[in-house]
DSSP file (Angstrom, degrees, kcal/mol; ACC not computed):
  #  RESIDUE AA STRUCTURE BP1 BP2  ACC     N-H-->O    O-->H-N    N-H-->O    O-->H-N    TCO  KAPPA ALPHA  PHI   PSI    X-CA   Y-CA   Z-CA
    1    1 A X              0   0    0      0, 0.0     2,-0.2     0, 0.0    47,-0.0   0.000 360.0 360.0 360.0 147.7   39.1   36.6   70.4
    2    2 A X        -     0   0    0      1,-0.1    93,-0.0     3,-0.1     0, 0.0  -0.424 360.0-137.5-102.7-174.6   40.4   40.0   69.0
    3    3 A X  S    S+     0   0    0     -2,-0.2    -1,-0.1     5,-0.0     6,-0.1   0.453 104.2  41.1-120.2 -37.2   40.3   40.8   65.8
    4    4 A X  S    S+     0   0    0      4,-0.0     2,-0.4     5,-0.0     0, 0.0   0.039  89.8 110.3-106.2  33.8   44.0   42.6   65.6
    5    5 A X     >  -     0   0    0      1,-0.2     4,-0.8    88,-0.1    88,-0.1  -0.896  59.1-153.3 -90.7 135.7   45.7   39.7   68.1
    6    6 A X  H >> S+     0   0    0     -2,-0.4     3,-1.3     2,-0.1     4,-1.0   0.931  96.2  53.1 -65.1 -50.0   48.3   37.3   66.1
    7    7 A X  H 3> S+     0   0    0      1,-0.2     4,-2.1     2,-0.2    -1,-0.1   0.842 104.2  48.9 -66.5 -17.6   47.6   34.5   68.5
    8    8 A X  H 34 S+     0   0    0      2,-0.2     4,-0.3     1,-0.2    -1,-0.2   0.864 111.0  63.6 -66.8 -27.0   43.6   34.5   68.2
    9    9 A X  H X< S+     0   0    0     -3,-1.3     3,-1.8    -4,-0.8    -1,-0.2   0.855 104.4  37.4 -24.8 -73.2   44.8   34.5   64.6
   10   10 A X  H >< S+     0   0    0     -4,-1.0     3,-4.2     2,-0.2     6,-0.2   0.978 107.9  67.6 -43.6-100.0   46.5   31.2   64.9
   11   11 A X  T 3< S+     0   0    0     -4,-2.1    -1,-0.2     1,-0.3    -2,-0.2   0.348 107.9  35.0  34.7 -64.3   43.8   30.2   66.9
   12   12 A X  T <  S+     0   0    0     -3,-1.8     2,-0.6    -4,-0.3    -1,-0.3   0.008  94.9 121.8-113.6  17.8   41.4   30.4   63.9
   13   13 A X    X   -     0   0    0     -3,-4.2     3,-1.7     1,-0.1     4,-0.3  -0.579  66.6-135.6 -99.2 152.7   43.9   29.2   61.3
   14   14 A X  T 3  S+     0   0    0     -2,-0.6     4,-0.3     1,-0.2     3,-0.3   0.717 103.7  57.0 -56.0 -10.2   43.6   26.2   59.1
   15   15 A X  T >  S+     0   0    0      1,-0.2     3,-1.9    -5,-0.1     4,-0.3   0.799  80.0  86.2 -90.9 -13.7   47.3   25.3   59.9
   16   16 A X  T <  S+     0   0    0     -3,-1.7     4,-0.2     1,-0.2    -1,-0.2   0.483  73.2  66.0 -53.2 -17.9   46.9   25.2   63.2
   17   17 A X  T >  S+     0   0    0     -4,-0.3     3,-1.5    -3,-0.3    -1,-0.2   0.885 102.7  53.2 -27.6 -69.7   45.7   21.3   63.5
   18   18 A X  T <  S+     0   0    0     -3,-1.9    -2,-0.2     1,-0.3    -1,-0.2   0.364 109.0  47.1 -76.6   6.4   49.0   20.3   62.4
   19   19 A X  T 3  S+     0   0    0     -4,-0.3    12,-1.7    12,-0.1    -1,-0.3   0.739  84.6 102.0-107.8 -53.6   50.5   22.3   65.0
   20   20 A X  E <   +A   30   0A   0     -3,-1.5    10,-0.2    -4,-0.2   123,-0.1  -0.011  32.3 164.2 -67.2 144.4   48.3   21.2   68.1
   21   21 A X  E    S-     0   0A   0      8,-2.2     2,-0.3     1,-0.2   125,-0.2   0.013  76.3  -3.5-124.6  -6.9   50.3   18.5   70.2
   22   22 A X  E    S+A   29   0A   0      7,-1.5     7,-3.5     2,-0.0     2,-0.3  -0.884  73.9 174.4-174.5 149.5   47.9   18.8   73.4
   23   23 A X        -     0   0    0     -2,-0.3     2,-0.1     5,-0.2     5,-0.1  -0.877   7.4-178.7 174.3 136.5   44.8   21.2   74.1
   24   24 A X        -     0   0    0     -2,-0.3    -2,-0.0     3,-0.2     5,-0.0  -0.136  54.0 -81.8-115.2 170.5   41.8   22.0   76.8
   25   25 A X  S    S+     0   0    0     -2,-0.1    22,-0.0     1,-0.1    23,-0.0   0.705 133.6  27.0 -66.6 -22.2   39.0   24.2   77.1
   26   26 A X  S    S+     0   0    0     21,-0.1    21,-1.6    20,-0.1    22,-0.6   0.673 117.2  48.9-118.2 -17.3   41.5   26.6   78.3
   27   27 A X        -     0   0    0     19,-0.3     2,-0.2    20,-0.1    -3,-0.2  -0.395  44.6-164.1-110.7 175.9   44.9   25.8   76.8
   28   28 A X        -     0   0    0     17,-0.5    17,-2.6    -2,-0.1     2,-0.8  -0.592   6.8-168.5-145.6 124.6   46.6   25.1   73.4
   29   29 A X  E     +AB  22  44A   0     -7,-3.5    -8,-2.2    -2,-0.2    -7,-1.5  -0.902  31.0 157.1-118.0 112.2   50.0   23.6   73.6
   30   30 A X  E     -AB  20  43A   0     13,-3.2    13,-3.9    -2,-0.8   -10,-0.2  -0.933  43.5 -95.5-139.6 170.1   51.4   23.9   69.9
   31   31 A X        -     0   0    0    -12,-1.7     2,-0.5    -2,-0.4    11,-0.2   0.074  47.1 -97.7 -49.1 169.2   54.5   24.0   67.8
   32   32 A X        -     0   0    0      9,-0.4     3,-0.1     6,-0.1     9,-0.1  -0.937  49.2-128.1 -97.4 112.4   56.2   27.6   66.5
   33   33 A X        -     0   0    0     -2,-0.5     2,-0.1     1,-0.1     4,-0.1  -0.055  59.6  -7.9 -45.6 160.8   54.7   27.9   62.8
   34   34 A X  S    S+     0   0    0      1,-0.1    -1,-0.1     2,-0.1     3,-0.0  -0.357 131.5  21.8 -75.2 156.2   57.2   28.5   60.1
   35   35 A X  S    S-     0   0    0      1,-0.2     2,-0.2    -3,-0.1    -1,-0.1   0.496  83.7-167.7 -47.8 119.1   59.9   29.0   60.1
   36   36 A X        -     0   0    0     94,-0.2    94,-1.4     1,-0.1    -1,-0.2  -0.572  20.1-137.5-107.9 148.5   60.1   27.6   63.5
   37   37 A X  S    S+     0   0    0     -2,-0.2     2,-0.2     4,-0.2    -1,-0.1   0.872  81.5  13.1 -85.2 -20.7   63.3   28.5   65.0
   38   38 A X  S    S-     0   0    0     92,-0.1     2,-0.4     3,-0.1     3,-0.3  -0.438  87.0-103.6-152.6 168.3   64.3   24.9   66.7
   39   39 A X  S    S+     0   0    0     -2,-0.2    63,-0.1     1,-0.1    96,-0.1  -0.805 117.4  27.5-122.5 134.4   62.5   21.4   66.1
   40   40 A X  S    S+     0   0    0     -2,-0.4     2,-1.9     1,-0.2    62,-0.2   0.515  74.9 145.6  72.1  10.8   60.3   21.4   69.7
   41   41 A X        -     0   0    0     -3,-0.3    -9,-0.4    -9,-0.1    -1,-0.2  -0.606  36.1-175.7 -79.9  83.4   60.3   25.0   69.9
   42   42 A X  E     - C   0 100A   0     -2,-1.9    58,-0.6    58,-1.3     2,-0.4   0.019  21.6-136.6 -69.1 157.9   56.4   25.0   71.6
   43   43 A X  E     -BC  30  99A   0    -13,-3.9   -13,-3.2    56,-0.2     2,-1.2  -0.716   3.8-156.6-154.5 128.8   54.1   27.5   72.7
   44   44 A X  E     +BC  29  98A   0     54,-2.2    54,-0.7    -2,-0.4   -15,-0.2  -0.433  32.6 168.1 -48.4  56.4   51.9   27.7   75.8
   45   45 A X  E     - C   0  97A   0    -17,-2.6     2,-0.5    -2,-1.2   -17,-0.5  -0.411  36.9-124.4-100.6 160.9   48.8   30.0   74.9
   46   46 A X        -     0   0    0     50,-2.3   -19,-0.3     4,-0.2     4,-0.2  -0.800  13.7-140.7 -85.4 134.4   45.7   30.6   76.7
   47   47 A X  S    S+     0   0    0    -21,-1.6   -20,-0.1    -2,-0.5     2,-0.1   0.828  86.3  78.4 -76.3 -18.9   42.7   29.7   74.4
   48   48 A X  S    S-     0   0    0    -22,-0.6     2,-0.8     1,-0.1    48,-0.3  -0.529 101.8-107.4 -90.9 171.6   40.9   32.9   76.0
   49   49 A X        +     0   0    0     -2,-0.1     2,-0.3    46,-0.1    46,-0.1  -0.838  62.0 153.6-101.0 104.9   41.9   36.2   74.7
   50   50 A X        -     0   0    0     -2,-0.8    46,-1.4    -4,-0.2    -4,-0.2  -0.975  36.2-159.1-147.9 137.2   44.4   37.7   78.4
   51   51 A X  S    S+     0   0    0     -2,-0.3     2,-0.2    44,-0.2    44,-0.2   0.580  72.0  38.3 -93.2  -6.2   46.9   39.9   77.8
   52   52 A X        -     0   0    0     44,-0.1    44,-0.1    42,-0.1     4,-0.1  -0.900  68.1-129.3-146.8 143.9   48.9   38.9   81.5
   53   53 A X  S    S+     0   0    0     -2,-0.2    -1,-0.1     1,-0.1    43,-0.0   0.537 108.0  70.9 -73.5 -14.1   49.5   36.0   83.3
   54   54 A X  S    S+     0   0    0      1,-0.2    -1,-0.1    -3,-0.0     7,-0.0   0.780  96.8  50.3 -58.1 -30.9   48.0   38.3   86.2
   55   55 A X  S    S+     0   0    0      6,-0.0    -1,-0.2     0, 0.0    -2,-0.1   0.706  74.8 128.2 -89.5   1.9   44.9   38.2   84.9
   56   56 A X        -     0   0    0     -4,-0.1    -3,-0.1     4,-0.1    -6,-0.0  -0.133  59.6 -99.1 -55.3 146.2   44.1   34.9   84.3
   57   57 A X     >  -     0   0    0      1,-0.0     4,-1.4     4,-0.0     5,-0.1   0.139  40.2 -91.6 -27.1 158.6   40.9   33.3   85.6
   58   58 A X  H  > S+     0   0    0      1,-0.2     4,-0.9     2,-0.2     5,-0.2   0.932 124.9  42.4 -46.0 -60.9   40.4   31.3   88.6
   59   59 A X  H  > S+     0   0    0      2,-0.2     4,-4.1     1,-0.2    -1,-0.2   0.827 109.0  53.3 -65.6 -33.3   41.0   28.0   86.6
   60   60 A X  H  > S+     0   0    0      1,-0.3     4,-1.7     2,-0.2    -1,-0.2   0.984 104.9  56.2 -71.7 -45.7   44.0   28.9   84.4
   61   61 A X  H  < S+     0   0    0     -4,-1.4     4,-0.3     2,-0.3    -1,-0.3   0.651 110.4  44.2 -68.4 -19.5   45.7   29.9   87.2
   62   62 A X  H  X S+     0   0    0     -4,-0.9     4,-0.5    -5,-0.1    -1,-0.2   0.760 121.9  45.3 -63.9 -41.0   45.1   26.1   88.8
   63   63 A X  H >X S+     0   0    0     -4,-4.1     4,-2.4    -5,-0.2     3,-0.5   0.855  91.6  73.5 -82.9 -20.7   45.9   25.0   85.7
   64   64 A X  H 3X S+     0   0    0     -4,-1.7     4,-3.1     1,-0.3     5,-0.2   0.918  95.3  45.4 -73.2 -55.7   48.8   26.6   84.5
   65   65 A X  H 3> S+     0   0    0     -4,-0.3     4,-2.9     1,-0.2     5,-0.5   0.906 115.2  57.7 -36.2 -39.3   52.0   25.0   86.8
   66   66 A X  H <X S+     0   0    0     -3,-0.5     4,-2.4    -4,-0.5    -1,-0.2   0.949 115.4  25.4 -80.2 -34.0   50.4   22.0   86.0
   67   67 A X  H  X S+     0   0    0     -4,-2.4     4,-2.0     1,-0.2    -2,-0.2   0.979 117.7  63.1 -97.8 -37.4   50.4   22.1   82.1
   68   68 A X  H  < S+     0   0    0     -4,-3.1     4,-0.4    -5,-0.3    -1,-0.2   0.812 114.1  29.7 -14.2 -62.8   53.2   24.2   82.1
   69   69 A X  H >X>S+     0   0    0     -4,-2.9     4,-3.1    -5,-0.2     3,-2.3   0.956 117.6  63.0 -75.5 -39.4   55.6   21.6   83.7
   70   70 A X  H 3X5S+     0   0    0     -4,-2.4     4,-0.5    -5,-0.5    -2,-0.2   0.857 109.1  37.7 -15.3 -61.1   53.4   18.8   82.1
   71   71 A X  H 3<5S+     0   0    0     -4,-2.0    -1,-0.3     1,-0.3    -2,-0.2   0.373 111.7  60.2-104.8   5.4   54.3   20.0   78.7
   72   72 A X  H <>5S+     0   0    0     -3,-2.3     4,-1.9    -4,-0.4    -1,-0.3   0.728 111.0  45.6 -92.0 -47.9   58.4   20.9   79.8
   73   73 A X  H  X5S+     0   0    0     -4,-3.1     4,-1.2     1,-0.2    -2,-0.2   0.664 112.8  42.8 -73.1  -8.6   58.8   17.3   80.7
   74   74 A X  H  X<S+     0   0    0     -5,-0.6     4,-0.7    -4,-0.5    -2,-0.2   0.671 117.2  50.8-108.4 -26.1   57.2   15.8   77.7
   75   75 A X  H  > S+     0   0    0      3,-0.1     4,-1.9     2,-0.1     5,-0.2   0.951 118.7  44.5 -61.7 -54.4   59.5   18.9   75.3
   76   76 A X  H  X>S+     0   0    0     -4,-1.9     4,-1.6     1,-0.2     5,-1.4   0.810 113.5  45.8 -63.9 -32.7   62.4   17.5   77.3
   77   77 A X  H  <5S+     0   0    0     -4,-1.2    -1,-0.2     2,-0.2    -3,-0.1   0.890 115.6  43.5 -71.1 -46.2   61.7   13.8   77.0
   78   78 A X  H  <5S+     0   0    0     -4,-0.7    -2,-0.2     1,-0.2    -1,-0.2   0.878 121.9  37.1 -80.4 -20.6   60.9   13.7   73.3
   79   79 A X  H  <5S-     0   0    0     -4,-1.9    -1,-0.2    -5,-0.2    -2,-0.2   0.664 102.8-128.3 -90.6 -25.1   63.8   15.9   72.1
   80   80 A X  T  <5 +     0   0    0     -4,-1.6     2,-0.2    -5,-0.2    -3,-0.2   0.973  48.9 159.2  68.4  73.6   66.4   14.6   74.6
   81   81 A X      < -     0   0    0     -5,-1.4    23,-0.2    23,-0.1    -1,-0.1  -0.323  47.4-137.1-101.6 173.4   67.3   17.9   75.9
   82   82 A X  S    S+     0   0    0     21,-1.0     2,-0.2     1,-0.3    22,-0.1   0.547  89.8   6.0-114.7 -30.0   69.1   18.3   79.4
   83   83 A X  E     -D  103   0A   0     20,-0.9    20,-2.2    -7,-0.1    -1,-0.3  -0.908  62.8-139.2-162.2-168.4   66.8   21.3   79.9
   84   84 A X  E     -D  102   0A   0     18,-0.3     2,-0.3    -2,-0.2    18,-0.2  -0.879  21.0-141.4-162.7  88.3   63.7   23.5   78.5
   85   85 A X  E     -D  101   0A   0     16,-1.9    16,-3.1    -2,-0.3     2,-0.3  -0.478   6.1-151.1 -72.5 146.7   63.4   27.5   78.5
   86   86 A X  E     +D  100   0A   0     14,-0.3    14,-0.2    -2,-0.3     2,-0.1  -0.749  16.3 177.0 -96.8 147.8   60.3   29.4   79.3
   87   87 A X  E     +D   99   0A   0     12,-1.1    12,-1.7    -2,-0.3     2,-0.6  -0.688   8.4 161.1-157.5  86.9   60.2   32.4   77.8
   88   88 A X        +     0   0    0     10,-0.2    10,-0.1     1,-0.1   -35,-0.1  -0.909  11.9 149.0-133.2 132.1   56.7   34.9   78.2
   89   89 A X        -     0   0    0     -2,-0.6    -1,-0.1     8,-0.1     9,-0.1   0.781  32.4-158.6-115.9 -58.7   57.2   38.5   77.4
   90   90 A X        +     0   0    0      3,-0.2    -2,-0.0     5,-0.1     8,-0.0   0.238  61.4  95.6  69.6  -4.2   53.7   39.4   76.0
   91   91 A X  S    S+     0   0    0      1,-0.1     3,-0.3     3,-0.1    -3,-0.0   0.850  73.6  58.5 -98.9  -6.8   54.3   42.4   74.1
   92   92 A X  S    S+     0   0    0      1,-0.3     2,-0.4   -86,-0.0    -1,-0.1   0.989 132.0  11.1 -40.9 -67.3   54.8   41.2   70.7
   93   93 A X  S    S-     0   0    0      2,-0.2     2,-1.2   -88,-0.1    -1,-0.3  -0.991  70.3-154.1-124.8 108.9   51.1   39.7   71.1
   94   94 A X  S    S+     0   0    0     -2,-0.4     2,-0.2    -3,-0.3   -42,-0.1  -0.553  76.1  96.6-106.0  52.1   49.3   40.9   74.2
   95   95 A X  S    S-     0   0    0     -2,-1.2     2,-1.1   -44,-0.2   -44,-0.2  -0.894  99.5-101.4-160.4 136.8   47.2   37.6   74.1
   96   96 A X        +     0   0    0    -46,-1.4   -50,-2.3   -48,-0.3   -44,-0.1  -0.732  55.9 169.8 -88.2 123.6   49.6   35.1   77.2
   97   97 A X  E     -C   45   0A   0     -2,-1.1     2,-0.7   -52,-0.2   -52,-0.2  -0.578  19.7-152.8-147.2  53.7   51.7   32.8   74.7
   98   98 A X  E     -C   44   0A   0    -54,-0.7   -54,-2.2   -55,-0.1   -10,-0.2  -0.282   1.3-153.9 103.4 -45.3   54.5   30.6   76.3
   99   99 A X  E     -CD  43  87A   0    -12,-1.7   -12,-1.1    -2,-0.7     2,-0.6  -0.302   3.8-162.5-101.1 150.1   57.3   29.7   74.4
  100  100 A X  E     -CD  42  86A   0    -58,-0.6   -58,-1.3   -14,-0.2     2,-0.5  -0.860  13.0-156.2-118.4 104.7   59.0   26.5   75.6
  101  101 A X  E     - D   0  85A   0    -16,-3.1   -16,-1.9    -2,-0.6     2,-0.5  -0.645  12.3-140.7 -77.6 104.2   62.8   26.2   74.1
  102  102 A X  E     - D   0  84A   0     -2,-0.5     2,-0.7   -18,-0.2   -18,-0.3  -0.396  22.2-143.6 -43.0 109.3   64.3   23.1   73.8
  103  103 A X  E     - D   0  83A   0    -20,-2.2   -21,-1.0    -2,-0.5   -20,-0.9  -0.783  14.6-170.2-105.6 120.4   68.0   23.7   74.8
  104  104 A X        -     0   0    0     -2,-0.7     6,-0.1   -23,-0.2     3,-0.1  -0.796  18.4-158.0 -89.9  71.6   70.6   21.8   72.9
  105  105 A X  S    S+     0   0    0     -2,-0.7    -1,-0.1     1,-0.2     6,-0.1   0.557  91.0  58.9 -58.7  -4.1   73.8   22.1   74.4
  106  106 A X  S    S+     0   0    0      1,-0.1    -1,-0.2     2,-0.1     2,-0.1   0.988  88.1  82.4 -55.1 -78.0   75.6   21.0   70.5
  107  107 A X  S >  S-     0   0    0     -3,-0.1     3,-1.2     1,-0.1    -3,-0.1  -0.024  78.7-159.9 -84.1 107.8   73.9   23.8   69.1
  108  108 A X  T 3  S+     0   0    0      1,-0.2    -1,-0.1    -2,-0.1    -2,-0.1  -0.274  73.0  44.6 -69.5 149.9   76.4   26.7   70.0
  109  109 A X  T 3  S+     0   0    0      1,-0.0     9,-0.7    -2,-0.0    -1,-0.2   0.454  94.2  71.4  91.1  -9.6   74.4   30.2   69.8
  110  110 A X    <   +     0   0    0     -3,-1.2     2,-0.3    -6,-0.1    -2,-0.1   0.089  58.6 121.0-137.9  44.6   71.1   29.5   71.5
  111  111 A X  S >> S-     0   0    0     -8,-0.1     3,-2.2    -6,-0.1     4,-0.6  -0.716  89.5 -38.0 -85.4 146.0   72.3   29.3   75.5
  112  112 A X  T >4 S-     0   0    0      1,-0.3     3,-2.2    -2,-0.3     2,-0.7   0.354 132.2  -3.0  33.6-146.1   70.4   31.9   77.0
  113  113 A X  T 3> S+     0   0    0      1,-0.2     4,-0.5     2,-0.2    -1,-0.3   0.367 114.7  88.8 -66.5  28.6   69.6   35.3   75.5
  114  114 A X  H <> S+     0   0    0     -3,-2.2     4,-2.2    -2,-0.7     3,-0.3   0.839  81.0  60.2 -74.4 -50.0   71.8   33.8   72.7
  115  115 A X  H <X S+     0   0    0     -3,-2.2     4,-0.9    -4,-0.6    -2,-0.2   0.681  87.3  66.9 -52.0 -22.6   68.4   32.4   71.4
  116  116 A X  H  > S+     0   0    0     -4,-0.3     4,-1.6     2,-0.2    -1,-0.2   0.996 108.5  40.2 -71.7 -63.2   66.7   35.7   70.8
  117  117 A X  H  X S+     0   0    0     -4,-0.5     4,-2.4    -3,-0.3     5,-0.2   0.904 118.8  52.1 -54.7 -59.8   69.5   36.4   67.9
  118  118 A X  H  X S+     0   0    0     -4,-2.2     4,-4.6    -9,-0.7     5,-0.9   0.995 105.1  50.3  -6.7-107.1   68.8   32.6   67.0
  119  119 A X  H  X S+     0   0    0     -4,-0.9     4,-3.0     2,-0.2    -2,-0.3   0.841 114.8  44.4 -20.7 -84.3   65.4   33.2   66.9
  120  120 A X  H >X S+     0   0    0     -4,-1.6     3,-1.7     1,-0.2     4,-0.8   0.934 109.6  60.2 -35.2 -81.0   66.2   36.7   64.2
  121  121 A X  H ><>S+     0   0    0     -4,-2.4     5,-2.7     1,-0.4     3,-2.1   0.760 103.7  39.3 -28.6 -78.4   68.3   34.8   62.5
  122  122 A X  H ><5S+     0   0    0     -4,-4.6     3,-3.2     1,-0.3    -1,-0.4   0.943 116.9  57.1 -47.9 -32.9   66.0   32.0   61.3
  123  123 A X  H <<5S+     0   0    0     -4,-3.0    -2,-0.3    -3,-1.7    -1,-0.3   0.751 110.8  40.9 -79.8  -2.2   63.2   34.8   60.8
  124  124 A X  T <<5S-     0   0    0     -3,-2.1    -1,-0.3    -4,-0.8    -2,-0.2   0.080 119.9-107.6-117.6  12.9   65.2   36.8   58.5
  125  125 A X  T < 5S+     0   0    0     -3,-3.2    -3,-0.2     2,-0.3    -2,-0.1   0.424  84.6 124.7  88.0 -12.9   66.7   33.7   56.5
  126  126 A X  S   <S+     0   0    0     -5,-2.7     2,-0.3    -6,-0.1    -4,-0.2   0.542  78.6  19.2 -83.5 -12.8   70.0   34.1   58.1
  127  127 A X  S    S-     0   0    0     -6,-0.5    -2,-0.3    -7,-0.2    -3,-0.1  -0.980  97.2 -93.2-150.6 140.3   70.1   30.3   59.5
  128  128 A X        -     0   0    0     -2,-0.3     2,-0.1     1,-0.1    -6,-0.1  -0.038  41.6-118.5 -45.1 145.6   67.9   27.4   58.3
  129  129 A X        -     0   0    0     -7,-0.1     2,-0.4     1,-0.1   -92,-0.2  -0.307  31.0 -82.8-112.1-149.1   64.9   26.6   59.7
  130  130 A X        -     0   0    0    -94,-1.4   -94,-0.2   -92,-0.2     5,-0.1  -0.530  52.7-116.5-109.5 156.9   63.7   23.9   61.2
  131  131 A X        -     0   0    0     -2,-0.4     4,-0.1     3,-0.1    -1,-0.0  -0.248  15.5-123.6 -82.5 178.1   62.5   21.2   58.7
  132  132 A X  S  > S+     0   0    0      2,-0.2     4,-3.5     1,-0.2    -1,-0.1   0.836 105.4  55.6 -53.9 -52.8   58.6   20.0   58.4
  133  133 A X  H  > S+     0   0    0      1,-0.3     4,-1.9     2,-0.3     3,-0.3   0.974 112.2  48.6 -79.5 -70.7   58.9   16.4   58.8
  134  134 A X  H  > S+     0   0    0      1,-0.3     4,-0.8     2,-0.2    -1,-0.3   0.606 105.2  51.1-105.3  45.2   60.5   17.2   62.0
  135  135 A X  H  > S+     0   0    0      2,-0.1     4,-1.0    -5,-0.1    -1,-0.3   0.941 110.2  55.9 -73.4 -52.3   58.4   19.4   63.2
  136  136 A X  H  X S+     0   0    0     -4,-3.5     4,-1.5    -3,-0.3    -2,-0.2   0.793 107.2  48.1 -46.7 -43.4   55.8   16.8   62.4
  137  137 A X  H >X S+     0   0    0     -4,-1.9     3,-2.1     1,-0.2     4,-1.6   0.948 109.5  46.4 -50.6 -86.0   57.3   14.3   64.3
  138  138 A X  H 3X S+     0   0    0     -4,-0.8     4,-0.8     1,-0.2    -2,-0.2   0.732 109.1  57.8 -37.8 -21.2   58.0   16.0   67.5
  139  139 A X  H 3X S+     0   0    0     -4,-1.0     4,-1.5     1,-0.2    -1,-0.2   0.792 110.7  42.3 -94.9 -27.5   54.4   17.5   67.6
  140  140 A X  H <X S+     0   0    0     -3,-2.1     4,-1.8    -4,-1.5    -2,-0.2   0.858 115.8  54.8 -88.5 -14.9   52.8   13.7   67.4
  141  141 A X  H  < S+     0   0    0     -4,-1.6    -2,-0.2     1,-0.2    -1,-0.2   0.683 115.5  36.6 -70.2 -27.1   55.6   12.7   70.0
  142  142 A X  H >< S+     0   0    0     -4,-0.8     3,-1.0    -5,-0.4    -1,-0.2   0.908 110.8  54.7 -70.0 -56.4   54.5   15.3   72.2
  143  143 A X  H >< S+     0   0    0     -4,-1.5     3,-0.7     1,-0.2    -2,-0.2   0.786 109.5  48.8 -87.1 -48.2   51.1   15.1   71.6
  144  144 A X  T 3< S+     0   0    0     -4,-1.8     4,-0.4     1,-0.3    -1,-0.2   0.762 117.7  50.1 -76.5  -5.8   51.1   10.7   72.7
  145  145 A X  T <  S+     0   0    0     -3,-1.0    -1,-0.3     1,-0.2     4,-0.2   0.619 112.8  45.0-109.5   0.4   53.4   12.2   76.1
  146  146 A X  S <  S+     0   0    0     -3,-0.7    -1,-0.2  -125,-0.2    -2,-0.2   0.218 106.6  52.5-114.7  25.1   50.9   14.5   76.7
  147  147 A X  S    S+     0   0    0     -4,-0.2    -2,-0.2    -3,-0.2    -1,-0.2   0.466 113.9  50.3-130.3 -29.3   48.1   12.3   76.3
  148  148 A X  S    S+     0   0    0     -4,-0.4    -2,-0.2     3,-0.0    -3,-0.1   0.627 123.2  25.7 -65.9 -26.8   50.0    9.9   79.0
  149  149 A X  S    S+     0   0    0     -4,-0.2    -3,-0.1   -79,-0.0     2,-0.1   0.723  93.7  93.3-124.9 -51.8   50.5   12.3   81.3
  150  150 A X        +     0   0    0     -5,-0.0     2,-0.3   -80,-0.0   -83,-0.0  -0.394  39.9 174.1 -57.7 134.2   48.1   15.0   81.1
  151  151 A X              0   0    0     -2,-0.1    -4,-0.0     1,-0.0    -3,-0.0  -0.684 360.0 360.0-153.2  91.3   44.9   14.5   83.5
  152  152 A X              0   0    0     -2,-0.3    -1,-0.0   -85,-0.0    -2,-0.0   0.131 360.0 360.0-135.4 360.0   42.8   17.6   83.4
């Protein structure tokens, strides 16, 4: 853990529980705090402090395809999506974080880099975000498909 990383932040925050839908020695597959832009809107982090998916360790890099799709079928299934963006940039937070977007072909405005604006939007207030309760849902729905599924 860094001390100036957001995600080691989140890491060590008290909300972060409520967040958790599936997590390893090595992994944390959780929700996007609020204001979350999407209800299922996850994120992939590494529990160790890596700034690259180059760098990763022997093991994360076994593991990663695995929980990666793992946790894309189990976004797709419980939100009843047609499909699931990945999205990992790293320079926001230089700590490897993730995000898996449910895509909702109703919701006009978040096909492709349409979501990045999405995405602004909600964080500046400009579009609701997405509410508690079902955030809370999808995260134990996730959590019971990834608790079926997962075997590492």
């Amino acid at each position: 853990m860094t001390s100036t990383c957001g995600v080691c932040k989140i890491h060590t925050s008290e909300l972060l529980d409520e967040l958790v839908a599936w997590e390893s020695d090595r992994w944390i597959l959780r929700h996007h705090p609020t204001p979350a832009p999407l209800v299922g809107w996850f994120l992939l982090d590494t529990r160790r402090h890596v700034a690259s998916a180059a760098d990763f360790d022997a093991l994360e890099e076994a593991e990663f395809a695995q929980i990666l799709g793992s946790a894309m079928r189990a976004i797709r299934s419980v939100i009843a999506v047609p499909r699931v963006y990945i999205i990992l940039f790293g320079e926001g937070a230089q700590h490897v974080h993730a995000h898996l977007i449910p895509r909702d072909p109703s919701h006009t405005g978040t096909s492709a880099w349409e979501i990045a604006d999405w995405y602004r939007a909600v964080e500046s207030g400009k579009r609701p975000a997405a509410q508690p309760v079902e955030i809370a849902e999808a995260v134990q729905r996730v959590r019971e498909e990834m608790r079926r599924t997962v075997k590492i």
